[in-house]
Structure formats: structure tokens, C-alpha cells
BAFI-3210 file (N, C-alpha, C; in Angstrom, 3 decimals, decimal comma, padded with zeros to 6 digits):
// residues 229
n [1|2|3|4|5|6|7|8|9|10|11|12|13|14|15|16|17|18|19|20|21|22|23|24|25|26|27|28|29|30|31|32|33|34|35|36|37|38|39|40|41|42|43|44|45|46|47|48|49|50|51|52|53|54|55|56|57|58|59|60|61|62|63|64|65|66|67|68|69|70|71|72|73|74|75|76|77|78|79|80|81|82|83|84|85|86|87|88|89|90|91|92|93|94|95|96|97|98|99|100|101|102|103|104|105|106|107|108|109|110|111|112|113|114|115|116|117|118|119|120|121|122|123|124|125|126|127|128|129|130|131|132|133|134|135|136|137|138|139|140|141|142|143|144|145|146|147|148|149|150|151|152|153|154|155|156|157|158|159|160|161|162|163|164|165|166|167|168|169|170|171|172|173|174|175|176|177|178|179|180|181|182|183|184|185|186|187|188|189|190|191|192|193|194|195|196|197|198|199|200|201|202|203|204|205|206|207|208|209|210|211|212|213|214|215|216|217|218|219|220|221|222|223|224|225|226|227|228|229]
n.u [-014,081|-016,373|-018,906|-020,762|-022,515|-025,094|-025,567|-024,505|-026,085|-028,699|-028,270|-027,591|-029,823|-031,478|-030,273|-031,292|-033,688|-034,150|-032,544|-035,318|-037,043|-036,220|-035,668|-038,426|-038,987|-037,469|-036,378|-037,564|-034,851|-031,587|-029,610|-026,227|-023,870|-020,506|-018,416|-015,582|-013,515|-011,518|-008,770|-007,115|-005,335|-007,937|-009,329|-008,631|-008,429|-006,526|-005,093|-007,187|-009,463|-010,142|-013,191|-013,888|-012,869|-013,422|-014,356|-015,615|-017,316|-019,039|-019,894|-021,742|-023,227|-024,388|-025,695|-027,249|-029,721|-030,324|-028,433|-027,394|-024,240|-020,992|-018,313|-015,079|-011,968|-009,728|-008,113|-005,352|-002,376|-000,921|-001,620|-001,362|-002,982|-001,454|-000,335|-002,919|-003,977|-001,692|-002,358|-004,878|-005,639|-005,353|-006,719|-009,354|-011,177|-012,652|-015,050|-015,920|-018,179|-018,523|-017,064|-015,665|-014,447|-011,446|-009,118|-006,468|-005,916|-003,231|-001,690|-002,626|-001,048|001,636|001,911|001,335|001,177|-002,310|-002,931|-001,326|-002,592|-004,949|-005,155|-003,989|-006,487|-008,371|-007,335|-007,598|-010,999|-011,241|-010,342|-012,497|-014,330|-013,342|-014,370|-017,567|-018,341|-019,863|-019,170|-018,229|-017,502|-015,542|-014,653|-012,082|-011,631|-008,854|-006,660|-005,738|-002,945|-001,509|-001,971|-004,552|-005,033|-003,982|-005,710|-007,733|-008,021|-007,276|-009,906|-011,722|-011,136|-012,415|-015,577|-015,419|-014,342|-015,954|-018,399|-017,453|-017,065|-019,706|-020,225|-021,292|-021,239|-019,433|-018,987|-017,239|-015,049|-013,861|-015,807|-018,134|-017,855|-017,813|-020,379|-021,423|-020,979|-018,566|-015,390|-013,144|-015,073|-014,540|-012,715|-013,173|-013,616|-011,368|-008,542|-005,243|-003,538|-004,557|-005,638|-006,945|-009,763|-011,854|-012,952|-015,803|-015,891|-015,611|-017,753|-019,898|-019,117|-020,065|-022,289|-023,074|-022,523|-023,436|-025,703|-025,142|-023,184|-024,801|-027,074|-024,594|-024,425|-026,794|-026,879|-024,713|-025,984|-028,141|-026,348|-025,487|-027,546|-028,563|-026,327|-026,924|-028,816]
n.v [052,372|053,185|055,242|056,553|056,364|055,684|054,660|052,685|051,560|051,297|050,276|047,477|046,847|046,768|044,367|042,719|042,643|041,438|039,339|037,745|037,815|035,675|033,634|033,072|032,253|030,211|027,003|024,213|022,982|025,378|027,096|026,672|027,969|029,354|029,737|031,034|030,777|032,591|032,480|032,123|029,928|029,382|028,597|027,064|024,807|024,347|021,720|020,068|016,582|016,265|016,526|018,178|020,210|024,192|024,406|022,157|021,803|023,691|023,529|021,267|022,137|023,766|022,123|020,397|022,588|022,509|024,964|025,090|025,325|025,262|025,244|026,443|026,191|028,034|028,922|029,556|028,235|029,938|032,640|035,874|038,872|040,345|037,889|037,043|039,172|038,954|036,569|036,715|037,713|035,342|033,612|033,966|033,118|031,888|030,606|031,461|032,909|034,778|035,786|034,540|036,523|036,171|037,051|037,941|037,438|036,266|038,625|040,084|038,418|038,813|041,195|043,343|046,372|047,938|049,965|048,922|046,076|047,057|048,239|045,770|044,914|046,750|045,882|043,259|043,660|045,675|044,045|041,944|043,546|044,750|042,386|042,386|040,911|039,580|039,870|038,409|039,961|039,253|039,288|040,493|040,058|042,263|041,240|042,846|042,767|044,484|047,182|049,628|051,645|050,421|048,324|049,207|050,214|048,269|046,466|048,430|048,127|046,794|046,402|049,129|048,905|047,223|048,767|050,756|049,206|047,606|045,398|042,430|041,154|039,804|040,416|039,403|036,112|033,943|034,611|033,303|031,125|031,901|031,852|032,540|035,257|035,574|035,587|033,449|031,799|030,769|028,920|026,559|025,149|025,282|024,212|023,028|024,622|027,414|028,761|027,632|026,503|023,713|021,040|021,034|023,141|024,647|023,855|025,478|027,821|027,586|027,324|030,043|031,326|030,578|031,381|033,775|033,105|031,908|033,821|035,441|033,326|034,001|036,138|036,550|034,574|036,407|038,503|036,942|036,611|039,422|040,058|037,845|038,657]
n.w [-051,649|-049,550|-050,277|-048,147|-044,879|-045,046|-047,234|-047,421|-045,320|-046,896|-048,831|-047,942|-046,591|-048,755|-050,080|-048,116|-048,106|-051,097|-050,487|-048,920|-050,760|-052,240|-051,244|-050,366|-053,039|-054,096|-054,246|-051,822|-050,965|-050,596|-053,522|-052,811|-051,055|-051,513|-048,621|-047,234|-044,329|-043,150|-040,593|-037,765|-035,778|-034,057|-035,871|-038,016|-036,089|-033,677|-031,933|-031,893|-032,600|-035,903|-036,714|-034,436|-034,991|-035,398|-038,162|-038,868|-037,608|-037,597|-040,537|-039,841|-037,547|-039,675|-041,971|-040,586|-040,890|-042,657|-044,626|-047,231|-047,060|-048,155|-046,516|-045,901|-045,117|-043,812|-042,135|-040,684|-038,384|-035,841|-037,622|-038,305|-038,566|-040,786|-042,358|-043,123|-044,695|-046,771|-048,011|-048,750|-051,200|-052,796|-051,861|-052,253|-054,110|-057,224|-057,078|-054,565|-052,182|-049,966|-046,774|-044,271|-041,145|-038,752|-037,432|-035,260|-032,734|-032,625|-033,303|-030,620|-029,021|-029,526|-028,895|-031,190|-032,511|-032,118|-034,681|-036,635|-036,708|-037,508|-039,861|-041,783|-041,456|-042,381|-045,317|-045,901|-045,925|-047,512|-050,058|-050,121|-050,833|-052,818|-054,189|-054,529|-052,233|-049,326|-045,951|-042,425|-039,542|-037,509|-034,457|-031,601|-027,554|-026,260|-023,405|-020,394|-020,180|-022,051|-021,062|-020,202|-022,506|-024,841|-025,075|-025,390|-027,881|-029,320|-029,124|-030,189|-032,792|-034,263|-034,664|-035,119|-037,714|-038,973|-038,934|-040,599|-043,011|-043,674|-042,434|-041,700|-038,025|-035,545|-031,735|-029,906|-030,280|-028,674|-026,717|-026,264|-024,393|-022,133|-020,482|-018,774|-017,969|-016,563|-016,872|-015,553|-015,585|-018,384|-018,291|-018,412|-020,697|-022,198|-023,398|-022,024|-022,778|-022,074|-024,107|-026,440|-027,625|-026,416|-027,709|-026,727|-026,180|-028,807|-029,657|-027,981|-028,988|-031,688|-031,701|-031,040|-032,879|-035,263|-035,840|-037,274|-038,966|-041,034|-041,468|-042,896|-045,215|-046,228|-047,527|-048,925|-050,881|-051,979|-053,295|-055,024|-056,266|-057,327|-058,952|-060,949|-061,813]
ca.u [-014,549|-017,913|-019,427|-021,318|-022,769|-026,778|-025,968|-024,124|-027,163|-029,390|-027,446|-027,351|-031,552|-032,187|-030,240|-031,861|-035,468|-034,058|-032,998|-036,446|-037,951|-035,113|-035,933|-039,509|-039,153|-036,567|-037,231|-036,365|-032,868|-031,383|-028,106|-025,057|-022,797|-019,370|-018,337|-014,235|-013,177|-010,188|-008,444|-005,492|-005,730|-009,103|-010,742|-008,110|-008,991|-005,724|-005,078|-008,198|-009,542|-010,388|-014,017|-014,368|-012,715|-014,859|-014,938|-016,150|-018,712|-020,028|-020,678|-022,374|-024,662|-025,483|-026,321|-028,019|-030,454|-030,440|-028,431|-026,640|-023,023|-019,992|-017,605|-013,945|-011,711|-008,477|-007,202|-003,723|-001,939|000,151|-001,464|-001,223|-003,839|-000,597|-000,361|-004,163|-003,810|-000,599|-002,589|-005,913|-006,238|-005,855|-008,105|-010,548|-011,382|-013,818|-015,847|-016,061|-019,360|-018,330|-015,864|-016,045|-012,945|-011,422|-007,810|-006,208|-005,419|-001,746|-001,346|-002,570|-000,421|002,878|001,904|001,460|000,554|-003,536|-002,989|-000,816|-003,430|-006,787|-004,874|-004,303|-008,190|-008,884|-006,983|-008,463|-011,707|-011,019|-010,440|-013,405|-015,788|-013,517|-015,049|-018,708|-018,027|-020,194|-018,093|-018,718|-016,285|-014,953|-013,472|-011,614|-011,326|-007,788|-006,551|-005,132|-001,711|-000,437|-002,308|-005,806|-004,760|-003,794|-006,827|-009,189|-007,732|-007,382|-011,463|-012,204|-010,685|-013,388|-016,484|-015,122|-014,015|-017,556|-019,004|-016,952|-017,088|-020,927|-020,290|-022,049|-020,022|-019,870|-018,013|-015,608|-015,019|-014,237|-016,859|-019,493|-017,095|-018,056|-021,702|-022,277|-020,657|-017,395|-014,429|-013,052|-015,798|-014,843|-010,983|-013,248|-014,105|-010,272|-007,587|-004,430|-002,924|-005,024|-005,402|-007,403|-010,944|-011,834|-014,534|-016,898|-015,952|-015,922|-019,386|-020,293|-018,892|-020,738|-024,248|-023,257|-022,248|-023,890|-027,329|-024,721|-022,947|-026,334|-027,095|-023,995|-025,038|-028,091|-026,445|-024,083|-026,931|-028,456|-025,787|-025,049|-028,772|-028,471|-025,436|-027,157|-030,060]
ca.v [052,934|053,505|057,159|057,004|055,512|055,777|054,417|051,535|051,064|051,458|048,537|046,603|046,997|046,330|042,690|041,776|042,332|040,824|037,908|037,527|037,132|034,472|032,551|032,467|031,682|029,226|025,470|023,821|022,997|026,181|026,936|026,143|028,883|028,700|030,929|031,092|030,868|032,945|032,989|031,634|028,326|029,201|028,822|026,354|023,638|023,327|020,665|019,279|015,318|016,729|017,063|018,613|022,421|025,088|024,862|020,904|021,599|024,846|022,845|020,209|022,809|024,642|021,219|020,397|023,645|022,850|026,286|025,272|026,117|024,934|026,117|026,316|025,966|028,654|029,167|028,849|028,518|031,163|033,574|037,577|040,058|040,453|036,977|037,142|040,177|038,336|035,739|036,935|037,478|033,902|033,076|034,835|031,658|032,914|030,309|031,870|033,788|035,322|035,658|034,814|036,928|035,958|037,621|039,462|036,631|036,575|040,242|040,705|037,804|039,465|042,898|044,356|047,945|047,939|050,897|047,980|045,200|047,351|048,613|044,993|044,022|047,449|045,660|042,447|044,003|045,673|042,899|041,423|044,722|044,508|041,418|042,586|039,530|039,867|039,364|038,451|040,061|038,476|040,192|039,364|041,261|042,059|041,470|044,017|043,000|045,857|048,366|050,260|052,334|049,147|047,084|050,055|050,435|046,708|045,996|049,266|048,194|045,507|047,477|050,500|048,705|046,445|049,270|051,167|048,155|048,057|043,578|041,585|041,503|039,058|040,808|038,217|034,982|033,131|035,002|032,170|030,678|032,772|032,190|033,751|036,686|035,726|034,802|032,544|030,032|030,107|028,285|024,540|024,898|025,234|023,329|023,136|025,946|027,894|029,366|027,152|025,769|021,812|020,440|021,345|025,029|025,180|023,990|026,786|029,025|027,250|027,643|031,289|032,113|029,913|032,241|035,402|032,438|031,644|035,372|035,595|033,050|034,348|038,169|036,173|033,947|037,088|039,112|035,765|036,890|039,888|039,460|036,840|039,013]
ca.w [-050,363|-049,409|-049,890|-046,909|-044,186|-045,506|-048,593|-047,045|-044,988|-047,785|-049,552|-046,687|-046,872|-050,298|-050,192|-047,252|-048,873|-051,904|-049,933|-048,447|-052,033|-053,291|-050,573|-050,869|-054,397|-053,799|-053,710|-050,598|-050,601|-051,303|-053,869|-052,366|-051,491|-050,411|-047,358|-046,481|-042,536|-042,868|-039,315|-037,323|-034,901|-033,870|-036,893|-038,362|-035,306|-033,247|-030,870|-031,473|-034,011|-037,457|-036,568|-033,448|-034,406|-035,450|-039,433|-039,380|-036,166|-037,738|-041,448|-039,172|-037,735|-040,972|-042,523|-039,867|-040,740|-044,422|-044,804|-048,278|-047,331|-048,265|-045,187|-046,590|-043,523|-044,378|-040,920|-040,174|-037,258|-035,725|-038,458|-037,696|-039,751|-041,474|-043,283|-043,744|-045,705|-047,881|-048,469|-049,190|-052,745|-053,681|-050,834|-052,304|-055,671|-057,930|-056,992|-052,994|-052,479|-049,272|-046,019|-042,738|-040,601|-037,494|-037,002|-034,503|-032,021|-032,280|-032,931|-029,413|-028,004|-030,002|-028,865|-032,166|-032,588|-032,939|-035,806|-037,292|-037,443|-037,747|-041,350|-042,405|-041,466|-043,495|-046,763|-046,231|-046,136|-048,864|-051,041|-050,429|-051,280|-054,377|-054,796|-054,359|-051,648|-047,824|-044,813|-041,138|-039,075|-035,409|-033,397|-029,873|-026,378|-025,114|-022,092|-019,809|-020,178|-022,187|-020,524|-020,985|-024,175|-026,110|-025,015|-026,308|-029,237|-030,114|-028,785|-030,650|-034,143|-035,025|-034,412|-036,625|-038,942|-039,233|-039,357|-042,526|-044,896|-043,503|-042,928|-040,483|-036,623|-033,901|-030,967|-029,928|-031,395|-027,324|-025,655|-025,743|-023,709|-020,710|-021,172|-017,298|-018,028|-015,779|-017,811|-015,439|-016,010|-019,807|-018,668|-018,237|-022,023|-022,692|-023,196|-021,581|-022,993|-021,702|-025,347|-027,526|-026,962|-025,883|-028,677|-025,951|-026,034|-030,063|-029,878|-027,916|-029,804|-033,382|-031,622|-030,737|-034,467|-036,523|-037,139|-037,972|-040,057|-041,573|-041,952|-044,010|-046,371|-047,221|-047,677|-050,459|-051,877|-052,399|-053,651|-056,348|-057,066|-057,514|-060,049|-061,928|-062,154]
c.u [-016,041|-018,400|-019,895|-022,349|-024,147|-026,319|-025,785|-025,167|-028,611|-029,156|-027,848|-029,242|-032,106|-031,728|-030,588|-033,147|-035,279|-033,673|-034,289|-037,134|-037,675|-035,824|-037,442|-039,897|-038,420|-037,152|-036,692|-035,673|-032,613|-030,204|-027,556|-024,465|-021,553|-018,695|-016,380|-014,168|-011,936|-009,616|-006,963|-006,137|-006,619|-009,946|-010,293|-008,403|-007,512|-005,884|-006,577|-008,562|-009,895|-011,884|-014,622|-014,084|-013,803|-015,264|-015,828|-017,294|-019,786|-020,582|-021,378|-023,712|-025,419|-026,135|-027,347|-029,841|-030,351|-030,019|-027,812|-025,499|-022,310|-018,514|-016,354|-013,312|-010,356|-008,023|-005,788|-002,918|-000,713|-000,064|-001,643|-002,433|-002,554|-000,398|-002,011|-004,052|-002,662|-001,139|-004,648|-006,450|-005,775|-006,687|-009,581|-010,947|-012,079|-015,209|-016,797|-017,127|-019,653|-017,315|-016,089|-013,678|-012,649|-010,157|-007,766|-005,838|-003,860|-000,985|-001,444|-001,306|001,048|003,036|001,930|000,898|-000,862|-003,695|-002,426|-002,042|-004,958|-006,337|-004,564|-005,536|-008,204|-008,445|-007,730|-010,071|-012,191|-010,962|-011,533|-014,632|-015,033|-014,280|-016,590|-018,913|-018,855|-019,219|-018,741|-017,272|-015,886|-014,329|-012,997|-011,340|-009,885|-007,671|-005,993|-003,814|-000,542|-001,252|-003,754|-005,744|-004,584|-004,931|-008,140|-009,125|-007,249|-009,118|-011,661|-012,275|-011,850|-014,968|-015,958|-015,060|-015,212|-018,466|-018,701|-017,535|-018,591|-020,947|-020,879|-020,849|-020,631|-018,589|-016,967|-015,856|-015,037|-015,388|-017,864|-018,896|-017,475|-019,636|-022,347|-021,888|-019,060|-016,151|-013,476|-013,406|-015,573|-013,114|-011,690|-013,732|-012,396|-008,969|-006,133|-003,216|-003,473|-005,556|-006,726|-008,935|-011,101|-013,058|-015,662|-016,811|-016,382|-017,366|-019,675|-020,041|-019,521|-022,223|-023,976|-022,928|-022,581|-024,792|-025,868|-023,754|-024,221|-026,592|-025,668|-023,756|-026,262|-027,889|-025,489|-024,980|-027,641|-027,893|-025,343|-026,754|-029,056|-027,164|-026,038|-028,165|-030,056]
c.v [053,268|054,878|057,785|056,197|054,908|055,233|052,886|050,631|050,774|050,276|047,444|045,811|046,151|045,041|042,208|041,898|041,027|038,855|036,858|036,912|036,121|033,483|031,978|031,963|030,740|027,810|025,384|023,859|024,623|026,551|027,196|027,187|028,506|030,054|029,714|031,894|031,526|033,163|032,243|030,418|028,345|028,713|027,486|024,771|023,026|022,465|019,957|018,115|016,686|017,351|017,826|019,906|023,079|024,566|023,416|020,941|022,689|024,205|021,887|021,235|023,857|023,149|020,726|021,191|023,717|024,136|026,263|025,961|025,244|025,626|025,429|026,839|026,517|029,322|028,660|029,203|029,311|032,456|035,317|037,921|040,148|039,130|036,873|038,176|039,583|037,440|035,454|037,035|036,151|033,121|032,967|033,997|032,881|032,258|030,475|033,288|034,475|034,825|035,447|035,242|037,045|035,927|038,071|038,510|036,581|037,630|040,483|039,751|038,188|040,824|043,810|045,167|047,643|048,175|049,905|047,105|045,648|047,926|047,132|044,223|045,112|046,618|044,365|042,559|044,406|045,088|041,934|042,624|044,753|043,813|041,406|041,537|039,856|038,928|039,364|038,747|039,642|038,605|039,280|040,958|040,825|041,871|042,891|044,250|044,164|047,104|049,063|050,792|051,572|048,599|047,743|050,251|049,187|046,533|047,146|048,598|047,336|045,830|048,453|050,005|047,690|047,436|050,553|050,518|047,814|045,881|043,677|041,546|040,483|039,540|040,215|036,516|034,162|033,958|034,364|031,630|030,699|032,756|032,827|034,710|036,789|034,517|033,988|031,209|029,715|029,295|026,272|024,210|025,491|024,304|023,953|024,536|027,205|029,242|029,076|026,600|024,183|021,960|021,299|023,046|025,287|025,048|024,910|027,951|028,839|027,920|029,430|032,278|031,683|030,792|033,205|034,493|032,283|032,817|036,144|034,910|033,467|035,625|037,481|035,852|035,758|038,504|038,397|036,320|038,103|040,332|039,136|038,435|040,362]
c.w [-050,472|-049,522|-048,627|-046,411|-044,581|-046,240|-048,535|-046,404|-046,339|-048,441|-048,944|-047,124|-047,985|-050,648|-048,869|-047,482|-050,361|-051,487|-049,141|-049,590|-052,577|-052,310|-050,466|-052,360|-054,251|-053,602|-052,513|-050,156|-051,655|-052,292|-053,362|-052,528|-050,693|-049,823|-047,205|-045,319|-042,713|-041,346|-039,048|-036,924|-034,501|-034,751|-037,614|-037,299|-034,358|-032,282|-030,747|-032,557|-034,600|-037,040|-035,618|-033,608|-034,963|-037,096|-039,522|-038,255|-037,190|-038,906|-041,153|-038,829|-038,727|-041,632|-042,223|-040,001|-042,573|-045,103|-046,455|-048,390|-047,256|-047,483|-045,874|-045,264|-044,458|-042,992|-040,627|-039,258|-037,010|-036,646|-037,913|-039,024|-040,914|-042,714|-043,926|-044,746|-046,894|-048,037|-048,954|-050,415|-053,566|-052,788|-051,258|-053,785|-056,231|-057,540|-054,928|-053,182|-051,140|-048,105|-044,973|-042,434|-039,539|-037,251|-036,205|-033,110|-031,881|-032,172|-031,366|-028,680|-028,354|-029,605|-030,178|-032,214|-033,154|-033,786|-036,841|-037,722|-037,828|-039,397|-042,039|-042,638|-042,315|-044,873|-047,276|-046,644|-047,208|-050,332|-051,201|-050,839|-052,639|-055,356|-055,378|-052,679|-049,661|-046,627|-043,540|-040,810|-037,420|-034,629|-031,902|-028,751|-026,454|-024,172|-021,300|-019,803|-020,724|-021,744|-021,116|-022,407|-025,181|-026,034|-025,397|-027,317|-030,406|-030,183|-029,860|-032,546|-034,543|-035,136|-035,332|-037,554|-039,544|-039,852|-040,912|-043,520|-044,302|-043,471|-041,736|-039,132|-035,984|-033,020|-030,536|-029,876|-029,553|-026,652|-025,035|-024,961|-021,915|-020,706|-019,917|-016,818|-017,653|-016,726|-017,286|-015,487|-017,097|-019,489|-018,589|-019,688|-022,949|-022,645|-022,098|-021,592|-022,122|-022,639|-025,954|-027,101|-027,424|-027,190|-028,083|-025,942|-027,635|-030,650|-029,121|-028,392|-031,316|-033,167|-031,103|-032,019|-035,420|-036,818|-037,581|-039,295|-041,661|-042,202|-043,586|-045,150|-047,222|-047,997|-049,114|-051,124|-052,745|-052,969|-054,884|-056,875|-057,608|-058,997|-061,313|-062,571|-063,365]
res [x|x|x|x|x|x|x|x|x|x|x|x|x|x|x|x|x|x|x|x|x|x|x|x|x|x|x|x|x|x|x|x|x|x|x|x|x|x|x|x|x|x|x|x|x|x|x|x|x|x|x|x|x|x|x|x|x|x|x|x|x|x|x|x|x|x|x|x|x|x|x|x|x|x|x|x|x|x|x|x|x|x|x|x|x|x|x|x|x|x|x|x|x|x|x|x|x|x|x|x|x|x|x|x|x|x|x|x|x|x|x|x|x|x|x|x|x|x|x|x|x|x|x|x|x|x|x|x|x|x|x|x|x|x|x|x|x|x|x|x|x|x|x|x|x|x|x|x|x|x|x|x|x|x|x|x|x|x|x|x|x|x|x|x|x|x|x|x|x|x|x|x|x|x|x|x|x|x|x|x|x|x|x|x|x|x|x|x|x|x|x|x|x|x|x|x|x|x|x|x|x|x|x|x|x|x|x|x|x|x|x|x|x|x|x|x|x|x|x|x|x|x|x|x|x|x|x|x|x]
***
């Protein structure tokens, strides 16, 4: 656990100067880190070819940007915070130099108790600060269906809990979706389900998370430098 919030910030600080210096010392191409997509069917690519879901678009636009990542695609469909958490510590290689986390999708569509899945994002979390390991975390809006009190206390959990383990945040994982604010315009960048996003939606959602992707390679590179060092 963290002692406290300053210190977390303080941390936070001191590998993002330190990543400033790696990189100007750095040749060119920079070393290769490898970042795990843990999530459910968003992250995993359902209903869509091989290259069009998120993990084979988003290693397209880091390559693209010479970012040196190796994007490890561990999404699986139908998964709850609950199987992420049972299946996290062998997720977690030795040779994995940080996390990207994007649960909480089926919890809401099962109705599971928020207090339920914001304590399995705490364990996952967990397991990666065991690691020393930087995480992006991804949250999702509820809908209204179970009522205000659930849908504040689901939206709430990802934000608190970003800010405990002190990781990087992108507020919700479809949101680019909606890019004019009104979340009926994000249903022509969805498929049929009315669930999953079309190619054309998961690219808007790559170019709306690739820098905080980006951002969380450089927070590992420079936490592998820090290590070495």
C-alpha cells in the first residue's frame, strides 16, 4: 500500500524526469517494452478480422510513432474483474514491463455489486505495484439501468482507485465513440449488438488512448531504468 498520497506523487515525479533523461540519452529506436491489455471483448477484439480490434490497431499506431512496444493482447471474452483478478498473476510474465486495465464491462451488464468489482480492480492493482509494474487504468460509464446509486458508485470506482495505486487513467474506454458529446452518435461506430465497436469505432478509440498508451510505456521504460540502474 502506498503511505500517502505526496509520496505517490513524488514517485510519480521523479520517473517522469528520469524518463526525460533516458530518452534523451537514448538512441533512436528506443528498448522495447512489453505492455499487457488485460480486459474482456473490448480489448480482446470481438466480432471483428484479427487486425481491426483494439490490441492489433493500437500496436499499429505505436509503431507507427516508433514507441518500442510490444502490445500483448490478454482480453477475454465475457471476462468480469473477477476472472481478471484469477488470472492475473500469471499474466503478469517476468518478462511484462507494465499493464494496461480495462474491466468492468460485464460486471455492469450482470449487475454486479460495484463494492464487488472495485475490490477485485483493488487486487489486480495490487499485483502489479507488487510488481514495481505501471498501469493505465480504463474505466467505463454506467448506464442508468440500475438506478443512480449503482451508476455512481460503478463511474466512481475507477477514478479512486487510479488515484490510490497513483497509475495513469483514461475515463472510459467507449467514450471516443461519442466524439460530440451525445452518445447516440457513438451507436454508427457499433456493431450490431449494440455492444462492441465496428473497426471504425476501435480506431477511434486507439487515437484517443494511444498517447496515455505511449505515456505508459515510457513510465515502464523508465521504471526498467531505474531497476537496471
Amino acid at each position: 500500500m502506498r503511505t500517502s498520497r505526496s509520496y505517490g506523487a513524488r514517485r510519480r515525479e521523479a520517473k517522469a524526469a528520469l524518463a526525460t533523461l533516458f530518452l534523451l540519452a537514448a538512441p533512436a529506436a528506443a528498448d522495447e517494452v512489453t505492455l499487457v491489455a488485460m480486459g474482456d471483448s473490448l480489448t480482446q477484439g470481438y466480432g471483428l478480422p484479427e487486425a481491426e480490434g483494439f490490441v492489433p490497431q493500437m500496436q499499429d499506431w505505436l509503431d507507427a510513432r516508433d514507441a518500442g512496444v510490444d502490445l500483448v493482447n490478454a482480453g477475454v471474452s465475457g471476462d468480469t474483474t473477477a476472472g481478471g483478478l484469477a488470472r492475473v498473476e500469471w499474466s503478469l510474465t517476468p518478462e511484462v514491463d507494465g499493464m494496461i486495465v480495462a474491466l468492468g464491462g460485464n460486471d455492469l451488464l450482470r449487475g454486479i455489486d460495484p463494492a464487488v468489482s472495485r475490490e477485485n480492480l483493488r487486487g489486480i492493482l495490487e499485483a502489479a505495484e507488487a510488481r514495481d509494474l505501471p498501469v493505465l487504468l480504463v474505466g467505463l460509464e454506467a448506464t442508468g439501468n440500475y438506478g443512480a446509486d449503482y451508476k455512481a458508485a460503478f463511474d466512481a470506482m475507477y477514478p479512486d482507485l487510479a488515484e490510490a495505486y497513483d497509475t495513469l487513467y483514461a475515463e472510459n474506454f467507449l467514450g471516443p465513440l461519442a466524439g460530440d458529446g451525445d452518445p447516440e452518435s457513438a451507436r454508427r461506430f457499433l456493431q450490431s449488438d449494440g455492444i462492441h465497436p465496428t473497426g471504425e469505432g476501435v480506431a477511434r478509440i486507439v487515437e484517443a488512448l494511444g498517447p496515455k498508451v505511449r505515456d505508459l510505456a515510457e513510465a515502464a521504460r523508465a521504471e526498467t531504468a531505474e531497476t537496471d540502474g
